[in-house]
Backbone bond lengths (Angstrom), bond angles and torsions (degrees), N, CA, C in turn:
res aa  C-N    CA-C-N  psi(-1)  N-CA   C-N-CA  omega(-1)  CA-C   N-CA-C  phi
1 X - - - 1.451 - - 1.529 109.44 -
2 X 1.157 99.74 135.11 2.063 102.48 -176.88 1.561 85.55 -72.35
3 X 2.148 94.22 149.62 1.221 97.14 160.48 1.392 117.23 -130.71
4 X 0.834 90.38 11.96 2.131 126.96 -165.84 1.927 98.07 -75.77
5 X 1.217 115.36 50.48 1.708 102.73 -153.86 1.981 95.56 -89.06
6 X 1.215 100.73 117.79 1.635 122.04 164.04 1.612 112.27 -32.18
7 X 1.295 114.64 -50.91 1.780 122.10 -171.15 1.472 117.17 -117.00
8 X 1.124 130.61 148.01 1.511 121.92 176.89 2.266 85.76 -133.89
9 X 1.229 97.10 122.21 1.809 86.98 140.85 1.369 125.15 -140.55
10 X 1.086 131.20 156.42 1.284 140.50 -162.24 1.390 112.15 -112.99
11 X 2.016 128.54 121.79 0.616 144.62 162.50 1.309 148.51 -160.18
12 X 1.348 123.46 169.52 1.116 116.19 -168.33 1.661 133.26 -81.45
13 X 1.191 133.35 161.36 1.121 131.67 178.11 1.748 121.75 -40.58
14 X 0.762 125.81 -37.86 1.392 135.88 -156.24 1.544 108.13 -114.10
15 X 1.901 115.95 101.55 0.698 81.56 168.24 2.073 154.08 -110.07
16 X 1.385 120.24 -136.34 1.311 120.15 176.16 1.745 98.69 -86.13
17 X 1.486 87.88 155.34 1.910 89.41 163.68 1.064 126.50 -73.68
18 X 1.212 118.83 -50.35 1.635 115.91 172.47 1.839 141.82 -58.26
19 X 1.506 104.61 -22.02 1.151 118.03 165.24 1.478 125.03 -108.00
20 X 1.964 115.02 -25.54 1.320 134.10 -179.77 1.440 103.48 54.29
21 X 2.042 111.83 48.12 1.351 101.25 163.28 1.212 91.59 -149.50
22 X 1.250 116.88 136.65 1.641 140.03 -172.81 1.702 96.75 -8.96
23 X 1.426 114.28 161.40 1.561 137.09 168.01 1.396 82.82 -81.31
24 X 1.699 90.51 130.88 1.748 107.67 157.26 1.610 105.68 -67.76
25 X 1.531 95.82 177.06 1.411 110.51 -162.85 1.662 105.73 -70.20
26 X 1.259 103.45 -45.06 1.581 111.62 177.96 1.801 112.64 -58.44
27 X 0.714 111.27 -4.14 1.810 115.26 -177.94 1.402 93.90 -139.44
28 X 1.079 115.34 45.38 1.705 113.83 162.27 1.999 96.39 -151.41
29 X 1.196 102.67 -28.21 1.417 107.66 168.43 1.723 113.35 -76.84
30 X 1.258 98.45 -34.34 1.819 107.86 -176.08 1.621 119.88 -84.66
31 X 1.494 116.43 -13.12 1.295 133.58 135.82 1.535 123.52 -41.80
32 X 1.349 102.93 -64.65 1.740 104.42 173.59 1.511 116.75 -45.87
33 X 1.518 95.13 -48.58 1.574 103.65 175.39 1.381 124.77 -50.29
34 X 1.468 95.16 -65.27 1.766 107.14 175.31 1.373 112.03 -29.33
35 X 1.488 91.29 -69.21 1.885 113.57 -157.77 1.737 101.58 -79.92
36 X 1.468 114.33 28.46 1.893 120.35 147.76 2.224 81.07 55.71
37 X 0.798 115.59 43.77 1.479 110.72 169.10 1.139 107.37 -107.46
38 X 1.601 155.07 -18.39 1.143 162.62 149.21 1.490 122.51 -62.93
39 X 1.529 105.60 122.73 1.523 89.74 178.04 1.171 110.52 -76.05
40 X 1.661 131.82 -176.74 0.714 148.42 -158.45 1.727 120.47 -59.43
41 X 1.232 104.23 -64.86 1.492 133.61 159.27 1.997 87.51 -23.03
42 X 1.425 93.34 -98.60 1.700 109.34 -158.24 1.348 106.44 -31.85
43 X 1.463 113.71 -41.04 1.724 121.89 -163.98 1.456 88.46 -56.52
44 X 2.076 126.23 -58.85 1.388 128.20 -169.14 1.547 102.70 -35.92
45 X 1.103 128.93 -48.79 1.470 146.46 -146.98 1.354 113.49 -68.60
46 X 1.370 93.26 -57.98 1.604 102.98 -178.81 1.676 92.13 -94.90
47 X 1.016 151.38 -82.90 1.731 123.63 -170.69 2.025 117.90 -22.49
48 X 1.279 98.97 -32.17 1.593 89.05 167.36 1.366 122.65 -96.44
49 X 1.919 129.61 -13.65 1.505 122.87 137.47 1.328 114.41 -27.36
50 X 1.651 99.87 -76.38 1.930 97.30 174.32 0.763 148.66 -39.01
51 X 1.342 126.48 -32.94 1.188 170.61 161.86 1.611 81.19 -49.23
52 X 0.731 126.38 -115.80 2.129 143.19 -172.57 1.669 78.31 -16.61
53 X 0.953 140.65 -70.30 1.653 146.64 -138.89 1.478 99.99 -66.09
54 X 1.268 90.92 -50.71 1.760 95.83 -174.09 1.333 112.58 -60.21
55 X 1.521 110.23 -40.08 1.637 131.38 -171.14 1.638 107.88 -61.40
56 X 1.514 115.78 -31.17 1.547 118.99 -175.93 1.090 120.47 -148.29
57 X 1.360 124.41 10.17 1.480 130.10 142.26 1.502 109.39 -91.30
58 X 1.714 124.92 131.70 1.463 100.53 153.87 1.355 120.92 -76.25
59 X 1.140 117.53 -172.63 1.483 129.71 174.99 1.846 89.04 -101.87
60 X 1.413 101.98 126.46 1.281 103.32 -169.33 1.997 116.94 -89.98
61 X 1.178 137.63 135.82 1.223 121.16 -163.89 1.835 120.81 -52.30
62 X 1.182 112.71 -39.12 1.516 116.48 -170.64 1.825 94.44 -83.24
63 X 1.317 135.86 -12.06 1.385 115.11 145.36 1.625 130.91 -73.30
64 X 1.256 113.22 -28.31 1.504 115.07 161.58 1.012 127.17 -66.95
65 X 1.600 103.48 -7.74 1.447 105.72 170.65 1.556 123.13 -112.99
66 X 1.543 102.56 19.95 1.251 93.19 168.63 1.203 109.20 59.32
67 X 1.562 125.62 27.51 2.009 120.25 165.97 1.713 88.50 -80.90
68 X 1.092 86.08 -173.04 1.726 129.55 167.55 1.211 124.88 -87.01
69 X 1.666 82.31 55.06 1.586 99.53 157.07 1.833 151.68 -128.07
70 X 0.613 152.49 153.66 1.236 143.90 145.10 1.813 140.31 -88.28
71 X 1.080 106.14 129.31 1.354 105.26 176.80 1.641 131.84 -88.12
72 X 1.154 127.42 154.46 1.810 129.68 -177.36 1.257 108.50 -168.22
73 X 1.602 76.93 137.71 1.572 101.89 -178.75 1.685 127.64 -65.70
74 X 1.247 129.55 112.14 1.489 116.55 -178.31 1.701 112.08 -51.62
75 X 1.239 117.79 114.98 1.246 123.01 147.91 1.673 141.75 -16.72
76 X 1.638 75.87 -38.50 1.696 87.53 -169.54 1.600 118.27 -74.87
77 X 1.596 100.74 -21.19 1.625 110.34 -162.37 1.920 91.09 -129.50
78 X 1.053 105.59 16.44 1.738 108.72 167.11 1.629 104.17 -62.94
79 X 1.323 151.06 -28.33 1.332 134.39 153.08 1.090 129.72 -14.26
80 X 1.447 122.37 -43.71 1.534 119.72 -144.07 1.902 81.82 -123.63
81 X 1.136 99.31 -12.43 1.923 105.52 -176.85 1.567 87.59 -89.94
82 X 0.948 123.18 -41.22 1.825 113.37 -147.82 1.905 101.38 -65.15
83 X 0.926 107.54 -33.94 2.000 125.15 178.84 1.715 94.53 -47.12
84 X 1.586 90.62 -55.05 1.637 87.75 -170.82 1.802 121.00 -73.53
85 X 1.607 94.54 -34.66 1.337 99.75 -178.56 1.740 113.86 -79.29
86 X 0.572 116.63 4.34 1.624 113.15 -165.73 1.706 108.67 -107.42
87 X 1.205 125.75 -27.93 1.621 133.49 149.51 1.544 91.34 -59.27
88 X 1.055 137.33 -43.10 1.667 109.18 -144.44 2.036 85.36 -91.78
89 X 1.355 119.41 -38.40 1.486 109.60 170.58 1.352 126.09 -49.55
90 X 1.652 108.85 -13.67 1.402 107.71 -177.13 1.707 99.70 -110.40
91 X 0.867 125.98 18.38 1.900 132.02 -179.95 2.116 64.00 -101.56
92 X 1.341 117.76 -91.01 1.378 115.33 -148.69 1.306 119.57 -36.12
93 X 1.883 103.89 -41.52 2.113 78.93 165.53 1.042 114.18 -100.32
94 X 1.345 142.66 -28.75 1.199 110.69 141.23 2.105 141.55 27.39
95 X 1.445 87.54 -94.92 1.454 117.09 148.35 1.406 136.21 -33.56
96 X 1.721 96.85 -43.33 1.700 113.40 -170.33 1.187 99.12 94.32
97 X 1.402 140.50 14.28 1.693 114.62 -174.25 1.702 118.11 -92.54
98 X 0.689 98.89 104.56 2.149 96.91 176.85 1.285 113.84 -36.56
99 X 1.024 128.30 129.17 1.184 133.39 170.28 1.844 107.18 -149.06
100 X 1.539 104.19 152.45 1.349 131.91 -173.99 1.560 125.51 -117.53
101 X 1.290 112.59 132.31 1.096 113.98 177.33 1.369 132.39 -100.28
102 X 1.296 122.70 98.07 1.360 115.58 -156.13 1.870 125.40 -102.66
103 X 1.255 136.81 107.80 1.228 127.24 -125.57 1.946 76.60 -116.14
104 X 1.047 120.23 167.46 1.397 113.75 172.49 2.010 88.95 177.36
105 X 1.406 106.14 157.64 1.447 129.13 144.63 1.464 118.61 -130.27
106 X 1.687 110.03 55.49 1.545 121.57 -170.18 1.277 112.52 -177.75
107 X 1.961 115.79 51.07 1.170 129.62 -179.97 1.476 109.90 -67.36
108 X 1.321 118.75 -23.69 1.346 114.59 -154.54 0.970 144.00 101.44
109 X 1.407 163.96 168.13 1.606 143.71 -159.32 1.631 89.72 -72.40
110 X 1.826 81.22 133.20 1.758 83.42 178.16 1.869 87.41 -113.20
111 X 1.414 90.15 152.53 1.959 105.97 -177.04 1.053 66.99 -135.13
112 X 1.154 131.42 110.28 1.729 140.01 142.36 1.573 117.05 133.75
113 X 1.438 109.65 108.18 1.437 107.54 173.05 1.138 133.13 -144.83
114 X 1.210 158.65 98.92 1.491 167.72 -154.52 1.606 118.63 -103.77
115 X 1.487 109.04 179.98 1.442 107.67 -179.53 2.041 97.36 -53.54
116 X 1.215 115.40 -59.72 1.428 123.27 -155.73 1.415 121.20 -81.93
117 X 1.198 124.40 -25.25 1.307 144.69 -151.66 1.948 120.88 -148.96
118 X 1.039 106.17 128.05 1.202 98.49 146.08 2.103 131.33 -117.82
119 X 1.270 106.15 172.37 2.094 111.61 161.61 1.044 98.23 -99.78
120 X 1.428 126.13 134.21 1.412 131.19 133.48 1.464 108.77 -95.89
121 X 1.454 112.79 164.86 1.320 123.61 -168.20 2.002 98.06 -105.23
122 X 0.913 112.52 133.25 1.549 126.29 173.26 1.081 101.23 -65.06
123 X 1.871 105.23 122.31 1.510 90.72 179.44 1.358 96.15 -104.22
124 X 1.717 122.89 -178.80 1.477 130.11 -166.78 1.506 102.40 -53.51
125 X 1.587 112.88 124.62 1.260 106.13 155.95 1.671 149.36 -70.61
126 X 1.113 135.75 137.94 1.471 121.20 -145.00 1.499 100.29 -131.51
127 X 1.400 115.30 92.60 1.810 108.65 -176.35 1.684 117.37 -79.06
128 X 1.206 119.74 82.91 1.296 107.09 -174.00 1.801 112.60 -77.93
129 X 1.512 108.95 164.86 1.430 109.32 164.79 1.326 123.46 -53.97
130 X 0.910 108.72 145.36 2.012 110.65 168.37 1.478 102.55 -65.81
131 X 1.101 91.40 147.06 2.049 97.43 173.12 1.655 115.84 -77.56
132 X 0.793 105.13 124.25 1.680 92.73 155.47 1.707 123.31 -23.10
133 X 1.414 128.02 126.32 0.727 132.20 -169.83 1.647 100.15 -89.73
134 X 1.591 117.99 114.44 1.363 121.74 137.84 1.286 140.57 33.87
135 X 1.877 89.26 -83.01 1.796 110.93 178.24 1.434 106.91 -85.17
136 X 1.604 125.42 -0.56 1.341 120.16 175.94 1.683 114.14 -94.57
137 X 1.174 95.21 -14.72 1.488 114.02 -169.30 1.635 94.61 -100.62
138 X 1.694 140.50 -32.37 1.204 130.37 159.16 1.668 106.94 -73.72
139 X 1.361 140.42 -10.06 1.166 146.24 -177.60 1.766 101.71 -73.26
140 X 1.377 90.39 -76.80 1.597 99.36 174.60 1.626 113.98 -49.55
141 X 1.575 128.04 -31.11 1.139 103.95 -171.78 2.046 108.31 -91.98
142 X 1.405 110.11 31.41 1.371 124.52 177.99 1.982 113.07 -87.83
């Protein structure tokens, strides 16, 4: 199994409508904020993470626009990210908020890429049935 993974993104359980894949970390941290759930201290903490994020990530166009996308962090240059990201993982449990780490080299057509980050584009989502389970099918044949 590769372990060498190109992208990491981070998110939460629940997801958005438009893509139907977890809230990134930055809109699951900016929730706390909003919704006065952070004390004072933590809120300083993470407004100056963002602060750095905003400063050297852009905000990429097809996320301001609300397409069908998702964003991830390059792997390769996560060093100089991990300082920043690793306070804001501890605001999330902290908090209690679930969050996931999702490692992949198979985001999908990416339209957007920088030193830190890339967009991939959401491709059509496809809800299939669950299969029959196995042990229900060795159950029944008892």
């Amino acid at each position: 199994m590769e372990t060498n993974y190109k992208y990491l993104r981070i998110q939460g359980r629940n997801p958005v409508i438009n893509t139907l894949t977890g809230k990134g970390i930055f809109s699951l941290c900016m929730e706390l904020v909003r919704d006065h759930v952070m004390e004072q201290e933590d809120e300083e903490l993470y407004l100056e993470i963002d602060k750095w994020f905003s400063n050297n990530l852009p905000w990429p166009e097809p996320c301001m626009n609300q397409e069908r996308v998702v964003c991830y962090f390059k792997t390769e240059n996560d060093n100089e990210m991990l300082k920043w990201i690793k306070p804001t993982l501890w605001l999330l449990g902290k908090y209690n908020i679930p969050y996931y780490l999702v490692y992949t080299n198979t985001p999908g057509e990416i339209v957007y890429e920088d030193k830190y980050q890339i967009v991939a584009r959401v491709d059509d989502i496809v809800i299939q049935p669950v299969p029959e389970s196995w042990s229900k099918e060795q159950k029944d044949n008892q």
